[in-house]
N, C-alpha and C positions, 0 to 999 in steps of 0.2 A: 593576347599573352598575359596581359596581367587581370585578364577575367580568369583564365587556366592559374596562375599562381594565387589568385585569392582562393578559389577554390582549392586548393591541393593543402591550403592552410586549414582550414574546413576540415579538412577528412585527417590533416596531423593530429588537429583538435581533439575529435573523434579518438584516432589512437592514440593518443598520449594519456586519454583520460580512459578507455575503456577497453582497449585491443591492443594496446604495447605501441610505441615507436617505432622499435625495431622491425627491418624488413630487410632481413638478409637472403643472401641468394645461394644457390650451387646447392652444396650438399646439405647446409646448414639449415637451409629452405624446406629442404625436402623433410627431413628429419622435423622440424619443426610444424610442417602440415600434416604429414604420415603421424603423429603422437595428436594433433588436433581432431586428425580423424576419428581414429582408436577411443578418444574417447566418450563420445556421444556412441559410438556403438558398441562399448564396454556399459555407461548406464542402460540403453535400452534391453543390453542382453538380461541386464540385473532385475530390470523390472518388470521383466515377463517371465511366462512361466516355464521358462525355457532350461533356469538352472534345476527346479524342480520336476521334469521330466528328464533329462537326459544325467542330472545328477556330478554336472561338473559346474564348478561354481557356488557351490553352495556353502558360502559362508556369512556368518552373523552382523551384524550392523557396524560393529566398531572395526572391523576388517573392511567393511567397503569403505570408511567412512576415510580410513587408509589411503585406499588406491584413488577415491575421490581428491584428495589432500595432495597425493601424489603428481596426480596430473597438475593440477592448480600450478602446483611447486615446479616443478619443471617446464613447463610452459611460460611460467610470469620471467623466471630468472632468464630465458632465450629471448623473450620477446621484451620485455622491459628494461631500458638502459637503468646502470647504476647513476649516473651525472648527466648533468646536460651537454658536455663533453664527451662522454661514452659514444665508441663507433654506432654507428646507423645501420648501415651495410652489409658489417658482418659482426660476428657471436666472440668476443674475444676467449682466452682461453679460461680466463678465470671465471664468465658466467659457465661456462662447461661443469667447470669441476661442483659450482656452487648448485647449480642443477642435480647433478647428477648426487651429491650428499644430501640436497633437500630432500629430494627423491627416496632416497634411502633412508632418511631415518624417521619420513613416516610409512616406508615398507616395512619398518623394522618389525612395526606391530603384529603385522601379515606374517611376517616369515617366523617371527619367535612368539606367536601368539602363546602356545602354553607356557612358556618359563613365565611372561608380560603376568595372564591370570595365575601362576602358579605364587608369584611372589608378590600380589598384592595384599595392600594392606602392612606389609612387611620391611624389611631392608630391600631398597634395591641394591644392584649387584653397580661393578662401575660401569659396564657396557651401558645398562639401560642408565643411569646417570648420564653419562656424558653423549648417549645419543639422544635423552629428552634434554639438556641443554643446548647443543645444535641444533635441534629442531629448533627451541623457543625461537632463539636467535635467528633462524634463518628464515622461518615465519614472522619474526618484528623488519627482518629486512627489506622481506619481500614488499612488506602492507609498507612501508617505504618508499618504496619504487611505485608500485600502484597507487597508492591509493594518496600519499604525501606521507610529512610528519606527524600529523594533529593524532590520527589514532595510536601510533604509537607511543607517543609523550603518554597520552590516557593510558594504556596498557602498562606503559614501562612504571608510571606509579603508584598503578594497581598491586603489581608485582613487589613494588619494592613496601607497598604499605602491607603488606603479608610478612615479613621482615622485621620490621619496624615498629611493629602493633606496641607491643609493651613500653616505649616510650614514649606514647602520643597521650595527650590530656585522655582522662577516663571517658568523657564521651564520644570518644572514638578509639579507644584503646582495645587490644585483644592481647590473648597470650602469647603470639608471636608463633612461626611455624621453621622447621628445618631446612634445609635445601631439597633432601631425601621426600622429605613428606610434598613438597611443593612440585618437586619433578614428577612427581607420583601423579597427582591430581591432575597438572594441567598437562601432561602429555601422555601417558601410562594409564588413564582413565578415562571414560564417556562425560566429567564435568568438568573436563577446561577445555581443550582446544579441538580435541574429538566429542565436543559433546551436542549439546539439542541446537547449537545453531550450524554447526557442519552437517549433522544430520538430519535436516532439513533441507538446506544444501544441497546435499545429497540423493535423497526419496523425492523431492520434489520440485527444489528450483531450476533446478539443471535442465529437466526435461522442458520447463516452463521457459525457460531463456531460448534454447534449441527449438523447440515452437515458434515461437516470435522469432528467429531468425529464420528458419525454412518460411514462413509467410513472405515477410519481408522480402528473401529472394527469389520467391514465386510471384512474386508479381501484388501480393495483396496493400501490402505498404501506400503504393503509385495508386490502388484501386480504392483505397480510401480517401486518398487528399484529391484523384479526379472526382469520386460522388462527391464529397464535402462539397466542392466548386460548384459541380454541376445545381446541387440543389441550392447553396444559398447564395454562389458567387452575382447574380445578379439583382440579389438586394443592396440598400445602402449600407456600404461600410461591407460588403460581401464577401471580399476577400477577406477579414479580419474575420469576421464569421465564418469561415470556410478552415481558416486556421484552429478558430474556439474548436469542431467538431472535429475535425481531420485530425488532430492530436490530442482526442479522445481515443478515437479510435483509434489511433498506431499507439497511443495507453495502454490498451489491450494485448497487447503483442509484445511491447518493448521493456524494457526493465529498466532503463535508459534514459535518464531526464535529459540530458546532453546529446545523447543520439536522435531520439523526439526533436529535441527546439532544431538541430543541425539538418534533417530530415525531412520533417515538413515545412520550415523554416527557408532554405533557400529557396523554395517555390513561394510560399504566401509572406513572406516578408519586403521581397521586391513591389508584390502587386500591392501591399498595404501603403506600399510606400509611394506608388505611383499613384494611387487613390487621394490621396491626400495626408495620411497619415505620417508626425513627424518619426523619422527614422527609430528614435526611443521609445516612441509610442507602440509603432508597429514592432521592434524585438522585447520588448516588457508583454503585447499580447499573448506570440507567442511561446515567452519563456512563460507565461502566469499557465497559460494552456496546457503546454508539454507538463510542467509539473503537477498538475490536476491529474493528468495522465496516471502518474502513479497512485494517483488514491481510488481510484477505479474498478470498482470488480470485473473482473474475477481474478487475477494476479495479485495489483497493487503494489506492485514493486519490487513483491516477494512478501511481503511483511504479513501479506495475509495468511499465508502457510505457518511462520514462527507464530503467530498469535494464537491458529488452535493448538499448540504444543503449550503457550506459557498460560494460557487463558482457561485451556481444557475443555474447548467446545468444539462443535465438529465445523467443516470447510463451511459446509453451506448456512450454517448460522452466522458465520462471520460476514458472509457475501450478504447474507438476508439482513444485517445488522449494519452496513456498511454503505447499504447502494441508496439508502434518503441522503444523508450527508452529501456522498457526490456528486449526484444529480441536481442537485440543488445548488452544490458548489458553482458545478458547471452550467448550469442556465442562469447564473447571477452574473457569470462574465462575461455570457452571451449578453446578457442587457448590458452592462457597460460599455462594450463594444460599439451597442447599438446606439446609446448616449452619445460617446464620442462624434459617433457619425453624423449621427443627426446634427448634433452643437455642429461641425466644422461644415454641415452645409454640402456631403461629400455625395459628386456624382456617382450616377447608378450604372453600371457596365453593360453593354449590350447582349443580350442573349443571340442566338445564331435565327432564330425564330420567333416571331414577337406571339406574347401571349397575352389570348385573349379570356375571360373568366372561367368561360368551360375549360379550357384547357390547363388553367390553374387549379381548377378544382380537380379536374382529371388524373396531373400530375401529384398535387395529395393524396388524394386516393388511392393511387398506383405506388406510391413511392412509401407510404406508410399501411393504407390500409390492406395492401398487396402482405405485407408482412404480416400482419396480425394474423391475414387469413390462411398463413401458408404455415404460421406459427401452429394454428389452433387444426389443421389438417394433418400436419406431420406429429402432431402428439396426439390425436384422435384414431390413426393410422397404428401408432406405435404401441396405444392401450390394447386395439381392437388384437393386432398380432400379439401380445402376449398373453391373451388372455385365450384366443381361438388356436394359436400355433403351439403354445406352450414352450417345451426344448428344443423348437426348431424355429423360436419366433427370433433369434438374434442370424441363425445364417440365412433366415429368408428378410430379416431389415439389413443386412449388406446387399442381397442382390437390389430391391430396390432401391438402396443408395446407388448403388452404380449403377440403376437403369433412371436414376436423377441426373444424375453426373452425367451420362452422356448427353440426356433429352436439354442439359445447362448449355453444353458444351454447342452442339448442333445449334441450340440458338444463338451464343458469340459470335459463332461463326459469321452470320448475318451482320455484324458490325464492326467497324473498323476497332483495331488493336489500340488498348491503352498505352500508349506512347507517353513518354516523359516530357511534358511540353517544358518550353524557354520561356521563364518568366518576366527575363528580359524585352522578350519579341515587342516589336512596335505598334502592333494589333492585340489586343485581348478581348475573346466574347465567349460567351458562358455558354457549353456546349448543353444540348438536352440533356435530360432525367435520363431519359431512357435507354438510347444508346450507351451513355455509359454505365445507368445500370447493367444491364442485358450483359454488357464487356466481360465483368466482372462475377458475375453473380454466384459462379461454382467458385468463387471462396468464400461463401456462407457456410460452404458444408462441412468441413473441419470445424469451425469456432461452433458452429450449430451441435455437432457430435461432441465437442468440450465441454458447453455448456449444458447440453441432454446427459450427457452421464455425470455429470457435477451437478448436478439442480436437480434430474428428475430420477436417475438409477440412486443417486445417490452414492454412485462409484468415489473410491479413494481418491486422491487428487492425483498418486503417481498413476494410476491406472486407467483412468479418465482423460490424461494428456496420453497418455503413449497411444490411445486408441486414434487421437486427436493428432498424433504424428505419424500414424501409421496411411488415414486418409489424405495426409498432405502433402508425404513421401508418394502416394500412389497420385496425387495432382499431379505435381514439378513432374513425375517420369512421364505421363500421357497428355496433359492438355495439351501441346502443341505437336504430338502427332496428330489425334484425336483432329484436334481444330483443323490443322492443314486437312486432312482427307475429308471435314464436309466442306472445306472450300474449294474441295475441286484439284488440289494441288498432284501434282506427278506423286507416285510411290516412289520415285528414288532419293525422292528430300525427307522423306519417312527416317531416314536413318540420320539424316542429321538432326534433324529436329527431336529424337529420342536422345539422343549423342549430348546436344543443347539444355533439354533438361536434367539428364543425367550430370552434367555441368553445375548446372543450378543447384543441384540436391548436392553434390561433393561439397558447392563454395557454402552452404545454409549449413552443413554439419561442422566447418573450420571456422566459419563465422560464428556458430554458439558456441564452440570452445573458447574460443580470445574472450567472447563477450563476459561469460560464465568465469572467468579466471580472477578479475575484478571482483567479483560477488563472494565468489568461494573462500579469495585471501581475506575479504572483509570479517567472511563468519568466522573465521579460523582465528583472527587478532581480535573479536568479539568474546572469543569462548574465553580467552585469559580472563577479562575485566567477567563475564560468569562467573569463572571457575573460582576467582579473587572472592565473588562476595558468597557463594557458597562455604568455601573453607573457612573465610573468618567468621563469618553470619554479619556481614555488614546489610545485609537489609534488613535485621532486628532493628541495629542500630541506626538506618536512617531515620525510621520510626521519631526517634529521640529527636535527633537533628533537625528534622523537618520539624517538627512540634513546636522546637525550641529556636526554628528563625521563625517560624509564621506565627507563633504565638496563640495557635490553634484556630487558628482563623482560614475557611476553608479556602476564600478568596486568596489568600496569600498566600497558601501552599499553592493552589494551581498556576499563578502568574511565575511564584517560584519553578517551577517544573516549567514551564511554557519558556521562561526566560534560561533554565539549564539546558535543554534542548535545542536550541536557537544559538546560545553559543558553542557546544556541543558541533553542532550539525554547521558549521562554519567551515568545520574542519574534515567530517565526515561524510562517508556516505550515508544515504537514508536509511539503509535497511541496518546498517549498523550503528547508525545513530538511538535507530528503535529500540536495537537490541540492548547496548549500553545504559539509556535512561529506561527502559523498562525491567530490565534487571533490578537495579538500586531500587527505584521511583514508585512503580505502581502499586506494590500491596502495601510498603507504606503508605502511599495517599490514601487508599481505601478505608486503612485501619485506621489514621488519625482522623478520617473524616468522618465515622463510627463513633469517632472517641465522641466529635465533638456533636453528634446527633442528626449527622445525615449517611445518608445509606446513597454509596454512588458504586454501580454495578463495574466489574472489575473488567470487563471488557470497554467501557465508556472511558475510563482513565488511559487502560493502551492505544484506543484509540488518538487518544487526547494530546497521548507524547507521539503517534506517529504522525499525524499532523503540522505541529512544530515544531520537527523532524526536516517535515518537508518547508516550513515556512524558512528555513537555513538558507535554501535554494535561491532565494531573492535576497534576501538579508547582506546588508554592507555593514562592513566591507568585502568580504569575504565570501562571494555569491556568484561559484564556476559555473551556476546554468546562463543566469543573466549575463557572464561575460561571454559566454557561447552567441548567447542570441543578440550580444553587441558584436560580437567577431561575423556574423553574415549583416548585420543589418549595417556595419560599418560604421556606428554612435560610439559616442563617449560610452565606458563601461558603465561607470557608478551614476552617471544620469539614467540608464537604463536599469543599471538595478536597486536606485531609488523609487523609478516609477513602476516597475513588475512587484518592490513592495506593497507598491499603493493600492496598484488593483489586486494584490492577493489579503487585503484586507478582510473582504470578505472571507476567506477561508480562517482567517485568525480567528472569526467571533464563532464559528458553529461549533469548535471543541469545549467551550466555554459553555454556551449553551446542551450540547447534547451532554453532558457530565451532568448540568444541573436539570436536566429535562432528558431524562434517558429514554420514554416516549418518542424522541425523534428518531433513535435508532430501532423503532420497533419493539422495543424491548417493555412489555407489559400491556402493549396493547393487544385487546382479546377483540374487537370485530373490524370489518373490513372497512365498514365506513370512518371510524375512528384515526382509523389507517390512510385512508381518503384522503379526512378530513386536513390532519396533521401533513401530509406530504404539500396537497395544495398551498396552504398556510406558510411553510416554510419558504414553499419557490417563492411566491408571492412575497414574503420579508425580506430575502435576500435582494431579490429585486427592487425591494423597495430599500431598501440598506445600501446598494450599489449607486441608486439614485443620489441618496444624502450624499454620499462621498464623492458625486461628481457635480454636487451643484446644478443639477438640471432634473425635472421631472418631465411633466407635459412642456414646459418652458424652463428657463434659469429660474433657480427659486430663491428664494431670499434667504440668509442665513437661520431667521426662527422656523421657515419651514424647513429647510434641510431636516433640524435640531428634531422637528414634530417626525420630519420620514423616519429619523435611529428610533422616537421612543413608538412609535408603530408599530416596525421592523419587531423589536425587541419586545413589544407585547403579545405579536402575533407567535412569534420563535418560542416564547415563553411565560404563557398566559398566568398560568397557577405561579408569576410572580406578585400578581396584582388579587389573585382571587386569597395568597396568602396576610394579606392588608386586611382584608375584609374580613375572610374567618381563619382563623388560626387552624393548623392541618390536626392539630393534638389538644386533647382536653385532660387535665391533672385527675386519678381517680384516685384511692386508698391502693397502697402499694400490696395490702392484706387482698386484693382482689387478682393478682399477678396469674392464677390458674382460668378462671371464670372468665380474664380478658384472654389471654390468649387463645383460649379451645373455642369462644366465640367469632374471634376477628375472623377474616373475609381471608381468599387466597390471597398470598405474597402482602399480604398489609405489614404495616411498620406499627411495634408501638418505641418508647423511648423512657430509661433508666437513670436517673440522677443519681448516682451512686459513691461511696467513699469509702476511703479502705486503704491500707498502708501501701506504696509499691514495694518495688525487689530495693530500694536504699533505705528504706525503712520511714520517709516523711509518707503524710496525710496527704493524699489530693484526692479531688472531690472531682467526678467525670457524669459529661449527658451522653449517656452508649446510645446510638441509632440500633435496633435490631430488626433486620427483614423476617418475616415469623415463614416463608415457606408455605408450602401449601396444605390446606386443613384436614380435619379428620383426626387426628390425632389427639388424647387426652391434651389439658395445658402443661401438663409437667413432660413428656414425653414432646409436645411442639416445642417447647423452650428449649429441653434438652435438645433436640434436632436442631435448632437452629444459633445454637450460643459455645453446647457445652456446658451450663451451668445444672447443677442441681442446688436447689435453694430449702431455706430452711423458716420456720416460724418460731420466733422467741424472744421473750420477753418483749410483746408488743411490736416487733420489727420484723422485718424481712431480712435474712443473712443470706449469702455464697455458701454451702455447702459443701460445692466440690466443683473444681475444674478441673474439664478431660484435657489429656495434654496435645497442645497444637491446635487447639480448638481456636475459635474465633475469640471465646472471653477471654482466654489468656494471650492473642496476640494484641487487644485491645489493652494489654497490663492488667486487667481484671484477676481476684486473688481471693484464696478462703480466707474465710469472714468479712468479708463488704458487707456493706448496710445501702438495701436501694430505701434513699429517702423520698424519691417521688417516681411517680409512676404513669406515664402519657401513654392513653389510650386515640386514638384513630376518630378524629372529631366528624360527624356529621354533615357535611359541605356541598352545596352547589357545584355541578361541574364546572370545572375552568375552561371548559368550551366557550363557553357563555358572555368571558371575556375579548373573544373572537370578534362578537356585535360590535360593541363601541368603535373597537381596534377600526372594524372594515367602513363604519361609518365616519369616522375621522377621516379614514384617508380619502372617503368621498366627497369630504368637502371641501378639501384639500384640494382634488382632484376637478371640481368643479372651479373652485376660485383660479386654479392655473386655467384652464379651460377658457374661463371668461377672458382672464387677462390676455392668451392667445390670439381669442378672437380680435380682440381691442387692437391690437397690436400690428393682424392680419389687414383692417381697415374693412371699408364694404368691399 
């Protein structure tokens, strides 16, 4: 009984934070599943091309962006209590009426869309006043009830500093706006509350939430944390290792840091804890895991979608730009894990069959290189069919998907069903690789088709998941007739077992709405603090601000950012955390870091903020995943999310690093080895980064070694810090040479501008611009223009500003006619920073020797 009441606390958790409290019954029930349904088959109908042939539905972006809004709204205010005294049970009458006005007044748009565009830019009328007022209001109430107070405090004075401008000190002062013009913007317009973060939302998360939930209740969820077990549970510390990966992979699926640690959690949190691991220990693993989860391609949270909107590069750049960071992340907590274990001495759990070396080799080979090759066949398969089939090469790769899917299905058959085991049970042994592969294996095929039209079609992201839900809608209805008929089973269980997934698919469509309803309200009290820094131009002005607390110092802006996000993200969710600090934060950071002479690529910075975004998530006091994964693991909260700080250490130093080494994210590296090179390097530093922080390498290590593992770690992660000691990256030329350097330098090279010149107050300052020069070919005066905006002039013995184009990079830099560049850095001559890779790897081998000896010493004969 009070195993069933910890658990039922568990899944409040769950709802309270991500699917509403509320569970009423009767009519109120029904009404409230019946709109859940409706709306995942309202997106899906949107994103086919469904309204385009038959010609109903066909409406423009900020109309859907409407009835997306809409549902959110009516959904949160049924399912979410107003108070923690608010009935449970049932829907009292005022969340009705507040429902059903939400509802409405972001239909409003929908139904009066022409007066809405006829009168913009214009007077509104009172109607539209007083129904973008209710809305605001009823969307600050909502993100209340979900999501807490913190984002609204943020919004509410965002809003109120739109108001307010003309009395605040000048370096944050604006002209101040009306209530008309402000109604206008953030509800009557595509840049406040209907704008690029609902409408992403919208085109893209939704379907991606709705994915991860039909998985999950098809069975793939269970089929991930059984492989995890199966493959590493019978190592030391194997269940803890079993959780590192298993909440990777339901990463992939979940949008959910709370739903992940709750999820895979009350399975591997038990076992870590009967292993040996202290109860803090074991929910700090899994909470540091589950929120890795989100930094994970191909989702990430959702943040990956809004970043090609604010970044303007496409999906699969951003995956391409994102997956060294996490993979790296995540095999540095795998080695921690493994430290732990080893330090505490911790037994190894029995497998069901002991293994002997062929059959461990066997099972790597089956378990990975099985992949590889099944990888390199079905995209060998898929070239040969487009190329030989032409227009009939996509309905002849469905029929061979389904003639995959059954030949998967017929071999499950053969082994027993992935059952939810008791991790309590008094027996635990780690079942084979293979059986549970084999269990499972046809739910490769959707994520496989997700990842095939995102990576190699190069499909849109909303039309790359809907093919991705249309293979996993057609799972849940067949695998468990399918499976019964090659087990022999009667035909007359056919109909239930259809009846049972048909089951599944209804609860995976009501389960991504609840889930989606939390996301949706986030983006929607996102777009105010947006729409806020659009109509004032507060991101000109953070420019200034940021300048003027860091003092131009590039180190001090990013800790400043790192430290705004962290408190920030105390309060928020991640994906709105992102949104928030990358709105203000990121072309500021860019631009002052320009000012001051380095060039840091604009996707490296958003990255940077969603990151310590995520580092919120462990951060005390205020840290709802760690108190999640102390609510199963049954620890002190703030002991546990003191220690999920400790081990998300490692994730603190890579944003640090890939900002000042954008190489890490791929980003200028031109061949594969170099590519290689750098990814090995890195896993290798984190690992050995994870070591210093836990005091043990080969053996305990003594505090000067730890000290030697971080400056390793940090030589290896970022070599050209030490190759810059040695040679300087830029050599001083005549400023009178400004054409002859540019049309010579090499693709995307940097040179750098010491420059002065009055700003917009009229004082002298004196700036070193970093400028990226772009790729070559180009005359010098036509490269510089491409890449600055400036035209420049010769006279009287100096180099002047001629002209800046407006919006251009030299004028966000504060750059202005008539500057004088007084000096001019050309691109110095330098050794690779590879090079400094050698020492690095020979330090730690003797490092690694001297622990080695002392081991042995210690071992005796």
């Amino acid at each position: 009984m009070a195993e069933e009441t910890h658990q039922q606390k568990l899944e409040d958790l769950i709802a309270e934070n991500d699917t509403g409290a509320r569970d009423a019954s009767g009519l109120a029930r029904k009404v409230v599943l019946g709109v859940a349904l409706l709306w995942p088959l309202y997106q899906l109908y949107m994103a086919s091309p469904l309204p385009f042939v038959t010609g109903f539905g066909l409406i423009d972006d900020s109309q859907q962006r409407s009835i997306h809004l809409a549902f959110a709204l009516f959904l949160g205010f049924l399912t979410f209590p107003a108070f923690l005294a608010a009935p449970r049970k049932y829907i009292p009458l005022y969340d009705w009426f507040l429902a059903i006005f939400a509802a409405g007044c972001s239909l409003y748009i929908l139904v009066f869309y022409r007066d809405v565009v006829e009168n913009a830019g214009g007077l509104r009328t009172s109607a539209e006043t007083i129904v973008s007022v209710l809305g605001i209001i009823l969307v600050m109430e909502i993100t209340r009830r979900v999501l807490g107070p913190s984002l609204v405090i943020v919004a509410a004075i965002f809003s109120l500093y739109v108001f307010v401008g003309p009395m605040l000190p000048d370096l944050i002062s604006h002209r101040g706006f009306s209530l008309n013009r402000y109604v206008d913007h953030m509800w009557l317009t595509t840049e406040g509350i209907f704008g690029l973060p609902l409408g992403v939302s919208n085109s893209f998360i939704f379907l991606f939430v709705l994915f991860g939930a039909l998985l999950d209740k098809g069975g793939a969820g269970n089929f991930f944390i059984k492989l995890s077990f199966s493959m590493l549970g019978h190592l030391r510390g194997g269940p803890a290792k079993a959780a590192v990966v298993s909440s990777g992979l339901t990463g992939l699926i979940s949008g959910s840091a709370i739903a992940n640690v709750v999820t895979t959690g009350t399975f591997t949190i038990p076992l870590m804890k009967r292993i040996g691991f202290s109860a803090e220990k074991a929910a700090a693993i899994e909470v540091s895991a589950s929120i890795n989860g989100q930094i994970m391609p191909p989702v990430m949270g959702a943040a990956a979608f809004l970043m090609t909107e604010f970044v303007g590069i496409s999906y699969y750049q951003v995956v391409v730009h994102a997956f060294v960071p996490a993979i790296v992340s995540y095999i540095g907590l795998f080695y921690i894990v493994h430290l732990e274990a080893v330090k505490a001495d911790m037994p190894v759990l029995a497998k069901l069959r002991e293994s002997s070396l062929l059959r461990i080799i066997w099972n790597f080979l089956f378990g990975f290189g099985a992949v590889a090759l099944v990888a390199g066949i079905v995209y060998a398969v898929a070239i040969g069919l487009r190329m030989a089939a032409g227009v009939f090469a996509v309905p002849l790769a469905a029929v061979l998907l389904v003639a995959l899917y059954i030949w998967l299905l017929s071999i499950a058959a053969h082994y027993p069903e992935l059952e939810i085991d008791d991790p309590d049970a008094p027996l635990v042994t780690i079942p084979e690789l293979k059986p549970t592969l084999m269990a499972g294996l046809h739910f490769a095929l959707p994520i496989g088709v997700l990842i095939w039209c995102l990576m190699v079609q190069r499909l849109s992201p909303g039309l790359a998941v809907s093919w991705a839900i249309i293979v996993m809608v057609a799972i849940m209805l067949t695998q468990k007739p399918v499976t019964a008929w090659f087990r022999g089973q009667k035909t007359a269980g056919f109909g239930a077992e259809f009846r049972e997934g048909f089951g599944d698919l209804i609860d995976g469509f009501i389960a991504g709405s609840r889930n989606m309803v939390g996301i949706a309200v986030a983006m929607a009290a996102a777009g105010i603090i947006v729409g806020v820094v659009s109509l004032t131009g507060l991101g000109l002005l953070m420019t200034e601000i940021i300048n003027a607390v860091s003092g131009g110092n590039v180190m001090m802006m990013l800790l400043f950012t790192a430290i705004m996000c962290v408190v920030l993200g105390m309060g928020l969710p991640t994906t709105a955390n992102y949104i928030v600090v990358a709105s203000i934060m990121a072309q500021p950071l860019v631009t002052i870091a320009a000012q001051n002479g380095l060039v840091i690529p604009l996707f490296a910075v958003h990255l940077f903020v969603f990151y310590f975004g995520l580092m919120s998530g462990t951060t005390p006091p205020v840290a709802v995943d760690s108190f999640a994964g102390a609510a199963v693991a049954r620890s002190d909260p703030m002991k546990t999310s003191v220690q999920a700080f400790y081990y998300s250490l490692r994730t603190a130093i890579l944003p640090f690093i890939f900002v000042l080494n954008p190489e890490m994210l791929l980003i200028g590296v031109e061949h594969w080895w170099s590519a290689a090179l750098i990814i090995v390097s890195a896993t290798i530093a984190m690992c050995i980064f994870g070591a210093a922080t836990q005091g043990y390498f080969l053996v305990k290590s003594y505090r000067l070694e730890s000290a030697l593992l971080i400056v390793i770690a940090l030589s290896l992660l970022r070599p050209g810090f030490w190759l810059d000691r040695v040679q300087p990256p830029f050599q001083p030329v005549n400023p009178d040479t400004i054409y002859a350097v540019v049309e010579t330098a090499p693709d995307n090279a940097q040179i750098q501008m010491s420059m002065n010149g009055e700003n917009f107050s009229g004082d002298r300052v004196q700036r070193l611009v970093a400028i990226a020069l772009g790729p070559s070919g180009a005359s010098g005066a036509n490269r510089l223009r491409d890449a600055t905006g400036m035209d420049m002039r010769f006279q009287d013995g100096g180099l002047y500003v001629d002209n800046v184009a407006f919006n251009s990079p030299a004028q966000k830099w504060g750059v202005d006619f008539d500057w004088q560049v007084l000096e001019l850095n050309k691109p110095n001559a330098r050794a690779a920073k590879e090079w400094f890779y050698l020492p690095a790897y020979v330090l730690l081998g003797l490092l690694m020797f001297r622990q080695l000896s002392r081991r042995r010493r210690k071992a005796g004969p």
